[in-house]
C-alpha positions in Angstrom: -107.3 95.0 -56.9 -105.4 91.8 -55.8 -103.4 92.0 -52.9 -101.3 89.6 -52.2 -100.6 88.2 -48.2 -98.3 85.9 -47.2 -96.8 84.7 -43.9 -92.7 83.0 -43.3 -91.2 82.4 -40.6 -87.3 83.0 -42.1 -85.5 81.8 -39.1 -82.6 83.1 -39.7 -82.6 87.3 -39.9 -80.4 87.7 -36.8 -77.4 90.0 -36.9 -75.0 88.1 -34.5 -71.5 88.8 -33.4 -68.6 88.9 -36.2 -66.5 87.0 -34.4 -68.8 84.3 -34.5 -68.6 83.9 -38.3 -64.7 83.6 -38.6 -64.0 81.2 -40.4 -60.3 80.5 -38.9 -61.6 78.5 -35.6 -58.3 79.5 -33.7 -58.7 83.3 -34.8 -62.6 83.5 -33.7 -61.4 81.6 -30.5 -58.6 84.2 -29.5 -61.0 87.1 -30.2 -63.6 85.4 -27.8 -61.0 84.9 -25.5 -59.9 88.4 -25.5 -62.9 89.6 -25.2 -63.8 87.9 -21.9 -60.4 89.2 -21.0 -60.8 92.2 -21.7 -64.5 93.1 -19.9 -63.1 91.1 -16.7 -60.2 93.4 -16.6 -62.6 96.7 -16.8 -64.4 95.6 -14.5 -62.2 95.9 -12.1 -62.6 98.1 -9.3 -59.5 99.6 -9.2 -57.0 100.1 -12.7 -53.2 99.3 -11.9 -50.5 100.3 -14.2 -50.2 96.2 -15.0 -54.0 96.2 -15.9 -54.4 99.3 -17.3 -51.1 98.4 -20.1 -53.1 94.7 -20.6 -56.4 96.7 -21.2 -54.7 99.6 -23.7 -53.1 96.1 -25.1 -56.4 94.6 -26.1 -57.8 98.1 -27.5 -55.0 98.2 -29.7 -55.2 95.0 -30.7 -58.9 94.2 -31.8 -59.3 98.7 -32.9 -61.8 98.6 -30.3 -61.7 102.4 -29.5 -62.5 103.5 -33.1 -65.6 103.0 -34.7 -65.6 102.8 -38.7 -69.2 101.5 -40.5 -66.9 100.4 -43.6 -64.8 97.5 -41.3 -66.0 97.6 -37.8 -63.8 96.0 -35.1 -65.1 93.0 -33.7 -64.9 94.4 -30.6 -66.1 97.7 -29.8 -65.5 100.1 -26.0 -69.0 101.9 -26.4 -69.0 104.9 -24.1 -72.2 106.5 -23.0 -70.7 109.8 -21.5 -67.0 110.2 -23.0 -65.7 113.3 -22.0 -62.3 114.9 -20.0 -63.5 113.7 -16.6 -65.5 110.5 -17.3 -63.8 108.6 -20.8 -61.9 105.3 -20.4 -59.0 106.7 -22.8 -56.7 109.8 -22.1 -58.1 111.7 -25.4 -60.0 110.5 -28.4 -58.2 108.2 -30.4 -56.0 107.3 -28.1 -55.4 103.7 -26.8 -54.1 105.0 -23.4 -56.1 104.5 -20.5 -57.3 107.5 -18.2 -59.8 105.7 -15.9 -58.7 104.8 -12.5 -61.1 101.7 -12.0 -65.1 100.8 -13.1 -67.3 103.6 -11.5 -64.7 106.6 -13.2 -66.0 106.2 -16.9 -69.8 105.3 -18.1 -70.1 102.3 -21.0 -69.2 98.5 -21.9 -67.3 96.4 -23.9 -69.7 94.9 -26.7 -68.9 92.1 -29.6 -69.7 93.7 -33.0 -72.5 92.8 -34.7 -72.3 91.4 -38.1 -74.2 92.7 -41.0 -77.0 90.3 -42.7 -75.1 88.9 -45.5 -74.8 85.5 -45.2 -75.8 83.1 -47.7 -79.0 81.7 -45.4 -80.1 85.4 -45.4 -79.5 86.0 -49.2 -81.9 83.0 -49.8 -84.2 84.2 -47.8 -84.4 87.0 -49.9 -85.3 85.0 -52.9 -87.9 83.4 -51.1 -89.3 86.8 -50.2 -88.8 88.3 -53.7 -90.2 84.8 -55.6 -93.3 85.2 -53.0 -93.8 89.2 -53.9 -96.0 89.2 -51.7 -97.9 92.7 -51.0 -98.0 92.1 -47.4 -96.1 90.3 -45.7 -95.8 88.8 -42.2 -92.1 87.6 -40.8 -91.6 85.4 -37.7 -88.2 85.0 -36.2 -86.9 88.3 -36.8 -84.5 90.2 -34.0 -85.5 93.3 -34.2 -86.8 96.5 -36.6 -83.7 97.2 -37.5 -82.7 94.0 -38.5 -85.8 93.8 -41.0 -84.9 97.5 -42.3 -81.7 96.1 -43.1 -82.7 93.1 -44.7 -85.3 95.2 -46.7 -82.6 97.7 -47.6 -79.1 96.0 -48.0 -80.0 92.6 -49.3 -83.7 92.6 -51.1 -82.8 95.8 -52.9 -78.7 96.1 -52.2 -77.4 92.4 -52.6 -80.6 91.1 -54.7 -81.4 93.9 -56.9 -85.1 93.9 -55.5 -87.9 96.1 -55.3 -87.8 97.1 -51.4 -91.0 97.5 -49.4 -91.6 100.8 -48.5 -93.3 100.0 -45.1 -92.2 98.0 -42.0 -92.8 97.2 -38.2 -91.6 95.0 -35.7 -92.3 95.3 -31.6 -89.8 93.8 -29.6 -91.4 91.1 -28.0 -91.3 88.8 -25.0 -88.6 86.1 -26.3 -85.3 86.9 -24.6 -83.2 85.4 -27.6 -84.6 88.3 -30.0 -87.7 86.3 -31.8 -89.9 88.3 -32.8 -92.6 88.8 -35.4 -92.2 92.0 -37.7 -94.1 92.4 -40.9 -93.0 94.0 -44.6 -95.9 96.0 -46.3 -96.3 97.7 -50.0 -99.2 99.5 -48.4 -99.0 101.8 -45.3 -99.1 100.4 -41.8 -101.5 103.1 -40.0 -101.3 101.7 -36.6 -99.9 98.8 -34.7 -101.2 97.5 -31.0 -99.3 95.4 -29.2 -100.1 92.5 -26.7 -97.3 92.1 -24.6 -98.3 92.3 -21.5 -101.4 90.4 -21.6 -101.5 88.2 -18.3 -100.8 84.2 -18.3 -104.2 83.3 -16.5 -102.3 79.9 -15.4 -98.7 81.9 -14.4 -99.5 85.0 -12.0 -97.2 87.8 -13.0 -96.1 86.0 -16.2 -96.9 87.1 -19.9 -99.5 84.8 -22.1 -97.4 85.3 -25.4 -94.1 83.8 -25.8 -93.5 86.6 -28.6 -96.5 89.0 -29.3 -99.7 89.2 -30.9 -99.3 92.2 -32.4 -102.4 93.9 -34.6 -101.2 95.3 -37.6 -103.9 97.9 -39.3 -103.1 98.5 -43.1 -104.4 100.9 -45.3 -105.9 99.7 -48.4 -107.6 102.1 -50.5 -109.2 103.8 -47.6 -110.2 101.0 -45.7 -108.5 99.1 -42.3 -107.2 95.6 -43.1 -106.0 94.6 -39.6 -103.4 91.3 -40.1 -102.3 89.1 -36.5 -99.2 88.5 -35.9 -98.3 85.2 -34.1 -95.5 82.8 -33.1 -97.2 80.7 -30.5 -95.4 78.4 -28.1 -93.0 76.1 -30.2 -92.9 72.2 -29.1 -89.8 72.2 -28.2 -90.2 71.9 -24.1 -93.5 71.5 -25.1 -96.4 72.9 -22.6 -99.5 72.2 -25.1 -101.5 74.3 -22.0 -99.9 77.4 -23.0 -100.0 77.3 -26.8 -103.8 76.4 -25.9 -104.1 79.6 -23.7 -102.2 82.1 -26.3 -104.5 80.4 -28.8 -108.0 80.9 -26.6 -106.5 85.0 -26.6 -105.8 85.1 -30.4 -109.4 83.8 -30.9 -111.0 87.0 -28.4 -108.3 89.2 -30.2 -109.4 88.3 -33.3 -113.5 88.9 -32.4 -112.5 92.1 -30.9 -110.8 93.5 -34.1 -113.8 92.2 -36.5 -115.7 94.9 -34.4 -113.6 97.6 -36.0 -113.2 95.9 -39.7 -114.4 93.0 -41.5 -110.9 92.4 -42.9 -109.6 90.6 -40.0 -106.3 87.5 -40.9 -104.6 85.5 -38.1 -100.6 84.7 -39.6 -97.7 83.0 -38.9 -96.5 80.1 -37.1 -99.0 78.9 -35.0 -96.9 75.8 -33.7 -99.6 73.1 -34.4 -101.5 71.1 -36.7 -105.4 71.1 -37.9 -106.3 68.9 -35.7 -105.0 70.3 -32.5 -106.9 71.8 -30.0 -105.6 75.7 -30.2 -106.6 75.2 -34.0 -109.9 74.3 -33.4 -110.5 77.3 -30.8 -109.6 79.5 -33.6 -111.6 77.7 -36.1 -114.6 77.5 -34.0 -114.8 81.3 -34.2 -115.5 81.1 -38.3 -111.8 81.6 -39.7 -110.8 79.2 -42.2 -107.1 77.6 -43.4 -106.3 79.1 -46.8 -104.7 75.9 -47.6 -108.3 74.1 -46.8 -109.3 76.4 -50.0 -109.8 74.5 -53.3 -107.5 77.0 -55.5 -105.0 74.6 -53.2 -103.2 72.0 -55.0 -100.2 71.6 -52.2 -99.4 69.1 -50.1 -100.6 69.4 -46.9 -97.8 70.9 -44.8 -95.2 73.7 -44.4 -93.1 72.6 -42.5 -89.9 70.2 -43.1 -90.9 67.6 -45.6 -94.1 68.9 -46.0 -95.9 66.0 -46.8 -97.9 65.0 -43.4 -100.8 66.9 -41.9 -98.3 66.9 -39.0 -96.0 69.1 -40.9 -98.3 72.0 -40.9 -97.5 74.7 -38.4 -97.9 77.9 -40.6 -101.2 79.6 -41.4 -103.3 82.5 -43.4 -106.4 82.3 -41.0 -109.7 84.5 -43.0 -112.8 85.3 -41.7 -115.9 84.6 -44.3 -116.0 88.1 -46.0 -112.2 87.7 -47.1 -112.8 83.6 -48.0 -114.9 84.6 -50.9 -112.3 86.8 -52.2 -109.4 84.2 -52.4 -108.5 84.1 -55.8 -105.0 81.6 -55.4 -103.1 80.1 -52.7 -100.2 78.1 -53.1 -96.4 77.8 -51.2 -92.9 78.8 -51.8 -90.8 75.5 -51.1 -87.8 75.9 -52.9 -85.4 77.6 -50.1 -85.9 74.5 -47.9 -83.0 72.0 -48.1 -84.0 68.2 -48.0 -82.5 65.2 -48.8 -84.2 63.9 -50.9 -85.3 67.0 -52.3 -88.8 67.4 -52.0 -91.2 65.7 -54.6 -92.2 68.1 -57.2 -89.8 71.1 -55.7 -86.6 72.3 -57.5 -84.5 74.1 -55.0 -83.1 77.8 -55.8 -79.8 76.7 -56.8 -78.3 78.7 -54.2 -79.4 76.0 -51.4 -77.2 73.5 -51.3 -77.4 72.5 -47.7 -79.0 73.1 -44.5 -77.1 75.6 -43.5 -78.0 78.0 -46.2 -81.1 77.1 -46.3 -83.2 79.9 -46.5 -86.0 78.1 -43.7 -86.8 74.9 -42.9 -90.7 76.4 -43.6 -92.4 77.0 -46.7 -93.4 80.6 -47.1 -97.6 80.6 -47.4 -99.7 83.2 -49.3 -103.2 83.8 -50.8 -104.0 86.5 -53.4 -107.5 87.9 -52.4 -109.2 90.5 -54.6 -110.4 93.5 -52.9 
């Protein structure tokens, strides 16, 4: 059986505010504006009749007291305990205001959320579906439901797609929503996370940026456990802490070949071959897939992908699993450069960096099991 594993870090499978995508830069302005308006004046202590009319005002205005999934409001009163004695509103529905001031009604005011489909995130999905990979592991994702909803609206709604039938993402440690979440064709039996392992250098302070989570896959009755990783990024570089999160991969990484010989370190590992945190994970016996000689890439993924300096993204493999690489090779074509890149014909779709689907290459290895 081949089984195909790949690792991308898509960059761009965030579901941010609608208002933030308006097109009209005086519209998306006023409803920012109103917004900030609008959660100042609730959180008032006290509700006059001047405040509460502004307030009913602003409701009206954006729809923000009625929810509907087929055209959300942009903004959106979310009420944790509506009811006759603790809603903002004098009845359901209704734009008037009941509340007498902040601590008589439970909830916040909350920009909507826009779904994934953008043109970045449709290309994206043609990386995904051009890779097919059978597992797959995805760095800068917000959250589980995010990747459900790229699985579900845009790889099989939007794209026509087969969907994968498994996936998992722990929120991690990165406040802006970064996180590392894998897709999977075969089931995901267990998952452990590493969130809270301790920054030896930085009492009281997490190691990993992100996670290392420890994905355990089921194939044909036996574990395949796959690492998840997005170490520290060099912008506001602190080389000591990549080299730290690195040091734990490599004890994560013996500790799990104790329970299975099927053991792969993924994703972005924020440095090159020649780095330090590399070699700490190399010394342990894992080996580059792209240092295999079914290889006929360049040697990066990253950007232009043409200098050793370009490589951040890896398929680490202990021995048992480097005899069983059949192919490895890289998705390019949802990177936008200019020039394009040598021998790499863009999906039509990407036409500039900001569709782009990535500035990385996606990576994978067919191994036969």
């Amino acid at each position: 059986m081949i089984v195909r594993i790949a690792t991308f870090n898509a960059q761009n499978l965030f579901r941010r505010p609608k208002a933030f995508n308006l097109a009209d830069a005086t519209q998306r302005n006023e409803v920012l504006a109103d917004f900030s308006t609008l959660v100042s004046l609730l959180n008032l202590t006290t509700y006059d009749a001047q405040d509460k009319a502004r307030i009913s005002a602003l409701v009206k205005k954006h729809r923000a007291n009625a929810w509907n999934p087929e055209d959300p409001p942009p903004i959106y009163i979310n009420e944790t305990r509506p009811g006759k004695k603790s809603s903002l509103f004098k009845e359901p529905g209704s734009t008037e205001i009941k509340a007498t001031g902040r601590g008589t009604w439970a909830g916040w005011a909350e920009l909507v959320r826009e779904e994934l489909d953008t043109e970045a995130v449709r290309n994206t999905g043609r990386v995904v579906d051009a890779v097919d990979a059978d597992i797959l592991v995805v760095v800068e994702v917000e959250d589980r439901l995010t990747l459900d909803r790229f699985n579900q609206q845009i790889l099989a709604g939007v794209l026509g797609k087969r969907p994968y039938p498994f996936n998992m993402l722990i929120d991690g440690n990165d406040s802006r929503g970064i996180d590392i979440g894998i897709l999977s064709r075969h089931p995901i039996t267990s998952v452990r996370s590493h969130l809270f392992d301790p920054d030896p250098d930085r009492p009281g302070e997490p190691l990993f940026s992100r996670d290392c989570p420890e994905f355990e896959i089921e194939l044909n009755g036996a574990p395949l456990i796959v690492l998840g990783n997005h170490l520290k990024s060099k912008f506001m570089d602190d080389p000591a802490l990549r080299l730290a999160q690195a040091k734990r991969v490599a004890e994560i990484y013996e500790a799990a070949r104790e329970r299975t010989p099927h053991v792969v370190v993924a994703g972005d590992l924020n440095d090159d071959l020649k780095s330090e945190p590399l070699e700490v994970l190399l010394d342990t016996g894992l080996q580059d897939v792209m240092t295999h000689s079914s290889y006929r890439g360049g040697p990066g993924t990253h950007g232009q992908c043409d200098e050793p300096s370009d490589k951040l993204d890896y398929l680490l493999l202990p021995p048992p699993l480097r005899h069983r690489v059949q192919h490895v090779a890289l998705e390019k074509r949802g990177i936008y450069w200019e020039p394009p890149l040598p021998d790499t014909k863009r999906f039509e779709e990407v036409t500039s960096k900001i569709n782009a689907a990535s500035d990385h290459a996606a990576l994978y290895v067919d191994l036969d099991f």
